[in-house]
N, CA, C and O atoms as CSV, one atom per row, in Angstrom:
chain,resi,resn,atom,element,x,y,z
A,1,UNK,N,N,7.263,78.628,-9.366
A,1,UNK,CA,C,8.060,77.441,-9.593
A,1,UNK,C,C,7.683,76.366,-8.581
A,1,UNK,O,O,7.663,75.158,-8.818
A,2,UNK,N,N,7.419,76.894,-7.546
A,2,UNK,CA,C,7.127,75.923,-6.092
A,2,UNK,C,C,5.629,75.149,-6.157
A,2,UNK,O,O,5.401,74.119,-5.524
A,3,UNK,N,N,4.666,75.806,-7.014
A,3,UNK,CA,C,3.257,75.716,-7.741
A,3,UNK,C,C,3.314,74.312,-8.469
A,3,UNK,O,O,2.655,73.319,-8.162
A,4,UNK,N,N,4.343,74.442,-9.618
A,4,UNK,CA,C,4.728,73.535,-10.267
A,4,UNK,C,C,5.088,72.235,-9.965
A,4,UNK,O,O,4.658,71.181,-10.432
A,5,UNK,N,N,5.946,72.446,-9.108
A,5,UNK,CA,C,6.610,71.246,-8.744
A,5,UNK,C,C,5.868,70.774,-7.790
A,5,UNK,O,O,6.220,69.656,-7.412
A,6,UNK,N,N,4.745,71.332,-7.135
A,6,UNK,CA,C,3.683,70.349,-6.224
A,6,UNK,C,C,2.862,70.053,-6.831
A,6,UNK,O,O,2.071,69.372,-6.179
A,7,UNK,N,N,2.449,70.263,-8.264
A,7,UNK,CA,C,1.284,69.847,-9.076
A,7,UNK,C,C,2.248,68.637,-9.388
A,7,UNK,O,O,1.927,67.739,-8.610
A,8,UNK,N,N,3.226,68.250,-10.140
A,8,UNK,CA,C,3.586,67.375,-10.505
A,8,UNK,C,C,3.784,66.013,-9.432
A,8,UNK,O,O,3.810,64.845,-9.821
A,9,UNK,N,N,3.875,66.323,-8.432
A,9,UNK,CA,C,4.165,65.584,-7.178
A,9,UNK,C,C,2.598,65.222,-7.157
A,9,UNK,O,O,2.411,64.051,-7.490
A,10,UNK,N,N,1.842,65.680,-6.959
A,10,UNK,CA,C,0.554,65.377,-6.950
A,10,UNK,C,C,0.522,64.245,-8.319
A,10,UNK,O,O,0.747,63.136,-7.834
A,11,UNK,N,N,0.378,64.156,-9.429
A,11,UNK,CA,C,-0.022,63.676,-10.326
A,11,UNK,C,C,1.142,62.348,-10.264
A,11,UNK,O,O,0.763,61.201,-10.499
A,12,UNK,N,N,2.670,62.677,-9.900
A,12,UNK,CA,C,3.282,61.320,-9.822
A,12,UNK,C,C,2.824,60.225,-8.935
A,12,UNK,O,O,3.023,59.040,-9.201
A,13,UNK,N,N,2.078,60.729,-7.653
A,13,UNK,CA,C,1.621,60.248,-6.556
A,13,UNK,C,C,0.271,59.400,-6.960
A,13,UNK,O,O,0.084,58.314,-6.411
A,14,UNK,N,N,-0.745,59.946,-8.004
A,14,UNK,CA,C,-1.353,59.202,-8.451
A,14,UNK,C,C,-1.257,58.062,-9.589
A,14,UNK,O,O,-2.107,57.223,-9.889
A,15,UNK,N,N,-0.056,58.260,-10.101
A,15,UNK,CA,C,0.542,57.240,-11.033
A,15,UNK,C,C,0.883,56.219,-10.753
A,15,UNK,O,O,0.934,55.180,-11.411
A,16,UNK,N,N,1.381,56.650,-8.824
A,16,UNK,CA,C,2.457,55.242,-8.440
A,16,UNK,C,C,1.458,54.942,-7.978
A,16,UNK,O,O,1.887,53.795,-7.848
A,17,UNK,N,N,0.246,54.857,-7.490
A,17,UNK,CA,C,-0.774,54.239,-6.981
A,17,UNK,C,C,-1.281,53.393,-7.553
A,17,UNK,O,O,-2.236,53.728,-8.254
A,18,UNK,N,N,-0.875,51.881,-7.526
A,18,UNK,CA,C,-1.232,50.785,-8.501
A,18,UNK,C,C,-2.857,50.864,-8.123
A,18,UNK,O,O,-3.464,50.560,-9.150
A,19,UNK,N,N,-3.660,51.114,-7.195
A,19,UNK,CA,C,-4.702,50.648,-6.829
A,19,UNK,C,C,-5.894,51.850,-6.854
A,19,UNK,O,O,-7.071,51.849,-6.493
A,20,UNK,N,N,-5.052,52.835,-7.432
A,20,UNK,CA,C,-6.242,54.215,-7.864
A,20,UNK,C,C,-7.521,54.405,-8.588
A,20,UNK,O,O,-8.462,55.192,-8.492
A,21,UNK,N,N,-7.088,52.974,-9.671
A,21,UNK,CA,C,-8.505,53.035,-10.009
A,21,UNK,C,C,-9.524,51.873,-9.641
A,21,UNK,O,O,-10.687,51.927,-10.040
A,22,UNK,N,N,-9.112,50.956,-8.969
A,22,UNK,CA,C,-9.888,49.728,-7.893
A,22,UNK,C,C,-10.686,50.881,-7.261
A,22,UNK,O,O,-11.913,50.970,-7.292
A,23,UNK,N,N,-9.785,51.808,-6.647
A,23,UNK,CA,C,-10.082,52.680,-5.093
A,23,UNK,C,C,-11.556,53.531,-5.572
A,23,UNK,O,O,-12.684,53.524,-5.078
A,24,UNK,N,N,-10.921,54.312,-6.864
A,24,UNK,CA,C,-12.092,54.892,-7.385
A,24,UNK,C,C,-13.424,54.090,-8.072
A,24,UNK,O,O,-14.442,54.781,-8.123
A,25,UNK,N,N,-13.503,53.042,-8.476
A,25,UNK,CA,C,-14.411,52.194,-8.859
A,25,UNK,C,C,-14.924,51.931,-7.725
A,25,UNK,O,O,-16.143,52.095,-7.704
A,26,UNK,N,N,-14.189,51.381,-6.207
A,26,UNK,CA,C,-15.066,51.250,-5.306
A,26,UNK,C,C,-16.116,52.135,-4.985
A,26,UNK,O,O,-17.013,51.670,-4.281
A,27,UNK,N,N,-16.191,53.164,-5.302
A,27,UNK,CA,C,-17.335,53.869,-4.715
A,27,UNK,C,C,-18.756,53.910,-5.607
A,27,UNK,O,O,-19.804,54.550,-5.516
A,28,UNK,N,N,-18.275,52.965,-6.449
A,28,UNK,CA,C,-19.748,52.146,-7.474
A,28,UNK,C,C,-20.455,51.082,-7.014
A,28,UNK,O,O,-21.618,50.953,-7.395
A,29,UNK,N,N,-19.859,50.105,-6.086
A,29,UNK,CA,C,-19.944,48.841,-5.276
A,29,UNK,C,C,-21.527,49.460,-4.764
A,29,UNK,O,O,-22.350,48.684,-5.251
A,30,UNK,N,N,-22.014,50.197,-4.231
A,30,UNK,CA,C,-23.288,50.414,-3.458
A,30,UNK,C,C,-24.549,50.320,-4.693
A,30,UNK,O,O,-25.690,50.039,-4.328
A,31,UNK,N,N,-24.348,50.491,-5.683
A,31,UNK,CA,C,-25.523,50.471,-6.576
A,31,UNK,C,C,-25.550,49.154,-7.453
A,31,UNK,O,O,-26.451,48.324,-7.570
A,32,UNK,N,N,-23.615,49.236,-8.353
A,32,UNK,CA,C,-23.224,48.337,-8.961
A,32,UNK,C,C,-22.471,47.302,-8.622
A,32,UNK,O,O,-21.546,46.943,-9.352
A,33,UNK,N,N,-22.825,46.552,-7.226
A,33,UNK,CA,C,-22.358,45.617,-6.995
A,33,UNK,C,C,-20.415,45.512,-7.413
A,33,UNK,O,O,-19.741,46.144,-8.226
A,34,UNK,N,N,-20.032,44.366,-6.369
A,34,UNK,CA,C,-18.530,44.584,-6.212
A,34,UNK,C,C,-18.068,44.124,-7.759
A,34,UNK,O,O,-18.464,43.386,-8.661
A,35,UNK,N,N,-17.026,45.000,-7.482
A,35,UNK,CA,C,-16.253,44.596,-9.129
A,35,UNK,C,C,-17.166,45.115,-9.814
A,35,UNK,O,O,-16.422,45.521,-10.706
A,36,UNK,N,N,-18.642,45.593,-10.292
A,36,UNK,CA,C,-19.367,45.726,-11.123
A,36,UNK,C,C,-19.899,45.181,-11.624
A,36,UNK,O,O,-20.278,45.468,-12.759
A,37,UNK,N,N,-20.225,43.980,-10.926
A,37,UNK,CA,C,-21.222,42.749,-11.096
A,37,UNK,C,C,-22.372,42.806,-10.152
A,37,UNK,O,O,-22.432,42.139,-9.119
A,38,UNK,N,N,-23.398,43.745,-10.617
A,38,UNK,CA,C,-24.630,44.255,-9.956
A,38,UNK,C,C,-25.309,43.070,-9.458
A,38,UNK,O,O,-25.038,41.991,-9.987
A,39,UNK,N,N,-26.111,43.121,-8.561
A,39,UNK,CA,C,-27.054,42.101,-8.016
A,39,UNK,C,C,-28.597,42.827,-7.276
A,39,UNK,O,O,-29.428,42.253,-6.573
A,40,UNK,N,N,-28.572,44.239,-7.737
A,40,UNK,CA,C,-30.002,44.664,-7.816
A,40,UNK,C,C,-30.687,45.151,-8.692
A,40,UNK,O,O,-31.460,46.072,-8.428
A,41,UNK,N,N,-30.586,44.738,-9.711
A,41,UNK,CA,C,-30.814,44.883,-10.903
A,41,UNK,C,C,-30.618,46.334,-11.583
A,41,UNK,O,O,-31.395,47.020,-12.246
A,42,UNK,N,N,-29.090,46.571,-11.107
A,42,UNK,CA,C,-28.943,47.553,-11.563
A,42,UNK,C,C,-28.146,47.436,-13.233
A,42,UNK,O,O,-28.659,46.621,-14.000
A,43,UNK,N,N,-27.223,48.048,-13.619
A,43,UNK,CA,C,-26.863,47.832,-14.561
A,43,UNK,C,C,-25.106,46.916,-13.930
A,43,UNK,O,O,-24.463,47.234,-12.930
A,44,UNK,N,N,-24.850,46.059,-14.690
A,44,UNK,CA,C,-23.131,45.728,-14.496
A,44,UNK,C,C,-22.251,46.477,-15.264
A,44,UNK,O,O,-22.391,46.916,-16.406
A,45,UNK,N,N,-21.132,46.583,-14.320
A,45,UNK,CA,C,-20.024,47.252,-15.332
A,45,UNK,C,C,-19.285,46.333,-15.405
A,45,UNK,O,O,-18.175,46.731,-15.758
A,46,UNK,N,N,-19.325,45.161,-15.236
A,46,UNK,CA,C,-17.811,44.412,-15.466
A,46,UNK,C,C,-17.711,43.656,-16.962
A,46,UNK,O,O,-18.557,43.227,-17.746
A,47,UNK,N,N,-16.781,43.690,-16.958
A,47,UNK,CA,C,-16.760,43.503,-18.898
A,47,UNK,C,C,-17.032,44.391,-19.711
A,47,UNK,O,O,-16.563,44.270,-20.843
A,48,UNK,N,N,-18.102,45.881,-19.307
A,48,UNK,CA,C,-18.478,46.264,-20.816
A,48,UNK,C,C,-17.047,47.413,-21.132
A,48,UNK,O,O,-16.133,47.829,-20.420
A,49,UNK,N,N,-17.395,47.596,-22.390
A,49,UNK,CA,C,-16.343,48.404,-23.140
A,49,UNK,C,C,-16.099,49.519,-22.174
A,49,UNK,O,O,-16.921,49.901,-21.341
A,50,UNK,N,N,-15.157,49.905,-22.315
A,50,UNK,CA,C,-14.896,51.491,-21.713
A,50,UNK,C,C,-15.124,52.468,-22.237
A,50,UNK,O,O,-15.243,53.425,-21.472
A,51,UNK,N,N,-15.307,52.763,-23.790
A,51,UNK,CA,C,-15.798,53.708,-24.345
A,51,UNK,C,C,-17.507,53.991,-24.004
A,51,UNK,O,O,-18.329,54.904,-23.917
A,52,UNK,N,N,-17.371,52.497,-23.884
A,52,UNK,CA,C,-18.880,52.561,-23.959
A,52,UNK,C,C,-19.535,53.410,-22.375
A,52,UNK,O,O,-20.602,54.018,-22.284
A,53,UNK,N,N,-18.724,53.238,-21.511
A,53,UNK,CA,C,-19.171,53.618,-20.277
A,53,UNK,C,C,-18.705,55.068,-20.102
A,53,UNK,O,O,-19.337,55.845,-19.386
A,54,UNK,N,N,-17.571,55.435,-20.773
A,54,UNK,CA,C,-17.620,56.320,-20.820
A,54,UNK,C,C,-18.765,57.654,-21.514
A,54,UNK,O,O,-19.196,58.653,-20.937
A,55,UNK,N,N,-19.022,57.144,-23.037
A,55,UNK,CA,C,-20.082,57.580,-23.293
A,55,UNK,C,C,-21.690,57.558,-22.275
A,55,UNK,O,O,-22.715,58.193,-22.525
A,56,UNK,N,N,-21.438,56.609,-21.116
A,56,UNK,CA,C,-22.616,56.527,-20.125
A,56,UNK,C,C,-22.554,57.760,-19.324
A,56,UNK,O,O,-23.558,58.371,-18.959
A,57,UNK,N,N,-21.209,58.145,-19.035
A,57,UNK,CA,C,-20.974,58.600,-17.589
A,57,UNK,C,C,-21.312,60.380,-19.050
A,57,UNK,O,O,-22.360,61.009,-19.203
A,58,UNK,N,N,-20.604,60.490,-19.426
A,58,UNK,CA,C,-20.815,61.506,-20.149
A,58,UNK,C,C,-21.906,62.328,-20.792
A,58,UNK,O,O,-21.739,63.499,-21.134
A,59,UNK,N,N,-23.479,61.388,-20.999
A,59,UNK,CA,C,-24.371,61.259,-21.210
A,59,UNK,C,C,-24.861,61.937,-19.849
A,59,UNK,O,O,-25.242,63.103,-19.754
A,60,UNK,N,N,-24.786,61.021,-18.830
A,60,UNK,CA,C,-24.914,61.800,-17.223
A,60,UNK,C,C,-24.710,63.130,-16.986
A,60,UNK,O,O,-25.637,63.938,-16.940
A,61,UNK,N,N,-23.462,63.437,-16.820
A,61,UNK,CA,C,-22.648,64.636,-17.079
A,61,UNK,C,C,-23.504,65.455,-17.691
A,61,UNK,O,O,-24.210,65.994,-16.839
A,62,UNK,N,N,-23.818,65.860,-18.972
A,62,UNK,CA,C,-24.442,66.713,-19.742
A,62,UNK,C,C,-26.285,66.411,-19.656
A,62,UNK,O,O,-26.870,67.370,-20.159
A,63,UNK,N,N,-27.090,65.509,-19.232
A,63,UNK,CA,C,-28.118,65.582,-18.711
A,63,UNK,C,C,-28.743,65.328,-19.605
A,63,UNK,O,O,-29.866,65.821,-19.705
A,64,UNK,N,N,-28.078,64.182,-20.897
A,64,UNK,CA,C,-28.962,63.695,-22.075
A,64,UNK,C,C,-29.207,62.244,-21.841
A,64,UNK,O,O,-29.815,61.611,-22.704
A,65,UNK,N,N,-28.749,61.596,-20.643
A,65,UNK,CA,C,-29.338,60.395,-20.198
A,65,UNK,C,C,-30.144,60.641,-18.960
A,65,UNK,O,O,-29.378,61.368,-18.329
A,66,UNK,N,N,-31.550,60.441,-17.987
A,66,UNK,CA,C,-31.829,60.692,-17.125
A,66,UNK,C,C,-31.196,59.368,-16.388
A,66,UNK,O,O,-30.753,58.292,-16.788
A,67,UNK,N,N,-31.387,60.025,-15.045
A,67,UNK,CA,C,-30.804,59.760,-13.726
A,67,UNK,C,C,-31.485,60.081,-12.537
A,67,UNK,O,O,-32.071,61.150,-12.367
A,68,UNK,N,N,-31.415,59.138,-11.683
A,68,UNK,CA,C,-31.831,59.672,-9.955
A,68,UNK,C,C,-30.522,60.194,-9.567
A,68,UNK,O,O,-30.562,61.424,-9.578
A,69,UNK,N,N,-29.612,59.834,-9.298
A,69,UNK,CA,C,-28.695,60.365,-8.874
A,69,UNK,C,C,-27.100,60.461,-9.929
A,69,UNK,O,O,-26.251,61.339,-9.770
A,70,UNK,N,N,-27.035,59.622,-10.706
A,70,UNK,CA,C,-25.849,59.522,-11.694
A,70,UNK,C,C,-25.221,60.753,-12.025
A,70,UNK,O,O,-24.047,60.955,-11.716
A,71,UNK,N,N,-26.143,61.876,-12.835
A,71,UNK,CA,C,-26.027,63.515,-13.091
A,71,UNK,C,C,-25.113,63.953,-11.846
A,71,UNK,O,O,-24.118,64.644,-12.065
A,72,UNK,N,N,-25.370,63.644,-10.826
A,72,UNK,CA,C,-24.693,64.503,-9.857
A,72,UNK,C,C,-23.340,63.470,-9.154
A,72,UNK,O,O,-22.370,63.927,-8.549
A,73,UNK,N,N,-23.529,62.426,-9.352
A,73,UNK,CA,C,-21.995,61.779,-9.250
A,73,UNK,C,C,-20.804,62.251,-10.468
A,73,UNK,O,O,-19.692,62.779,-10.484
A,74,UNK,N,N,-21.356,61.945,-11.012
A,74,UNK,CA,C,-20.093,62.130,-12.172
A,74,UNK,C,C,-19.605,63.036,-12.234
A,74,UNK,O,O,-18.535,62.962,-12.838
A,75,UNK,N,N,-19.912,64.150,-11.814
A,75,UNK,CA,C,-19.966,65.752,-11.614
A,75,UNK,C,C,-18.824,65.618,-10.810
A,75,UNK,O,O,-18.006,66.475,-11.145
A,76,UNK,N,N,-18.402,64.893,-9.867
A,76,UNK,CA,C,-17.734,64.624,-8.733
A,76,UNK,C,C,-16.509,64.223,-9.089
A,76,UNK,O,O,-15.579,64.234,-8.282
A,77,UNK,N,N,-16.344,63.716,-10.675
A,77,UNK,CA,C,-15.157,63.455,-10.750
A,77,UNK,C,C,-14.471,63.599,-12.037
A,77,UNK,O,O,-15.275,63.360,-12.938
A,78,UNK,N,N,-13.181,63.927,-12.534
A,78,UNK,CA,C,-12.439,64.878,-13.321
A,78,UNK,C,C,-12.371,63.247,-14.749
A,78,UNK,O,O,-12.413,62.059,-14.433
A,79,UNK,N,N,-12.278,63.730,-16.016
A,79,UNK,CA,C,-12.300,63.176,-16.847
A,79,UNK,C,C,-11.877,61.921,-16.860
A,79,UNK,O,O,-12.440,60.844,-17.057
A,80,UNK,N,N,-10.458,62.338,-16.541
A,80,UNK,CA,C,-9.092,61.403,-16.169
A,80,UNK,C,C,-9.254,60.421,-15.053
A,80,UNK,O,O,-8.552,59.424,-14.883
A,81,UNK,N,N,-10.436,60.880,-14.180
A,81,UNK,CA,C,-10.527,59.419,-13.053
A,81,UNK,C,C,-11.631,58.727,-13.372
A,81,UNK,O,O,-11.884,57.685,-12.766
A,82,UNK,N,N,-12.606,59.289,-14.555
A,82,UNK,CA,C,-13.717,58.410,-15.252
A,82,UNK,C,C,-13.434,57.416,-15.455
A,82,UNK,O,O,-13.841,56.329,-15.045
A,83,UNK,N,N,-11.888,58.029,-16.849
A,83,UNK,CA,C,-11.045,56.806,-17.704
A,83,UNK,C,C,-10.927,56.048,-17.249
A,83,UNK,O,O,-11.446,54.983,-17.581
A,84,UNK,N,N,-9.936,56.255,-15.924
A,84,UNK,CA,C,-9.847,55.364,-14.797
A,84,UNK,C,C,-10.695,53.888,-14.347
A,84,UNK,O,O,-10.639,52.667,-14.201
A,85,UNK,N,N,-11.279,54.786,-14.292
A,85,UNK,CA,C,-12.772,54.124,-13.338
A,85,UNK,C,C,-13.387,53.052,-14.480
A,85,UNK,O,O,-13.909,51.987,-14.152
A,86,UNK,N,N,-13.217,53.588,-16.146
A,86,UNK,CA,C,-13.978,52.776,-17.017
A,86,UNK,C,C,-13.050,52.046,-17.634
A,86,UNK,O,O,-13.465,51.139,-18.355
A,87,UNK,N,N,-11.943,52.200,-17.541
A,87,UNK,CA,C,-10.742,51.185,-17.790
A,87,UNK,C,C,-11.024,49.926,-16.693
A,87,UNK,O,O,-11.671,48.974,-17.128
A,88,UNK,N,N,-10.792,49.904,-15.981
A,88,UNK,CA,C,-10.935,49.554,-14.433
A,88,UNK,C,C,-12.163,48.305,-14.464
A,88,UNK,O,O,-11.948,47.121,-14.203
A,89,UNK,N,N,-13.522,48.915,-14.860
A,89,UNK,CA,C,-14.699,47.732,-15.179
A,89,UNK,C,C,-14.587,47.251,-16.054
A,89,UNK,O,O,-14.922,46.066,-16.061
A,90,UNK,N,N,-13.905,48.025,-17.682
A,90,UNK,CA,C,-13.897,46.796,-18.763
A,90,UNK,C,C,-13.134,45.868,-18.560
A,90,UNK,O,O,-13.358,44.787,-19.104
A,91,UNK,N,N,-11.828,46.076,-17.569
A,91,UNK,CA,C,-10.518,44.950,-17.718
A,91,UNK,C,C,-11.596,43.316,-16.272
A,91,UNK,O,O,-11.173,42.276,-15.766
A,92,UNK,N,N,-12.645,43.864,-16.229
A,92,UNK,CA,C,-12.929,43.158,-14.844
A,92,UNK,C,C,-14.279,41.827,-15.885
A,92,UNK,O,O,-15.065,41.989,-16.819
A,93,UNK,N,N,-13.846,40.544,-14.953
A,93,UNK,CA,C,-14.572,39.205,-16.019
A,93,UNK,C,C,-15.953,39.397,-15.432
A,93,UNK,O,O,-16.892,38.702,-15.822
């Protein structure tokens, strides 16, 4: 019962966090430029669809898009903070 009720505490804690998925997108800023407006000619995330990036990151994930390093980021993080993360660049101008 005590299991329970700290999983849920956990997950409310990330709900009330207005800035969870800024926080998690920041750690894209080094390749994809801030906000996701690249400036080394990498790819931008700001504006594109979220499905669409999601289908990117997922592509990664399963090792049917190549990558230098992408395959092994995404790996790093749970479905639900992708969404996050690709909600996060489409809502960005």
């Amino acid at each position: 019962m005590l299991a329970l009720t700290g999983v849920g505490g956990i997950a409310q804690a990330q709900d009330a966090d207005p800035n969870l998925a800024r926080n998690l997108a920041a750690t894209c800023a080094t390749c994809h430029g801030t906000n996701g407006h690249s400036q080394k000619g990498m790819d931008s995330l700001a504006g594109e669809p979220a499905e669409k990036l999601m289908e990117k990151l997922a592509d990664f994930r399963s090792g049917d898009k190549p990558a230098t390093i992408m395959h092994q980021i995404v790996k790093g993080y749970t479905d639900e903070q992708l969404s996050l993360i690709s909600d996060w660049f489409a809502a960005q101008k």
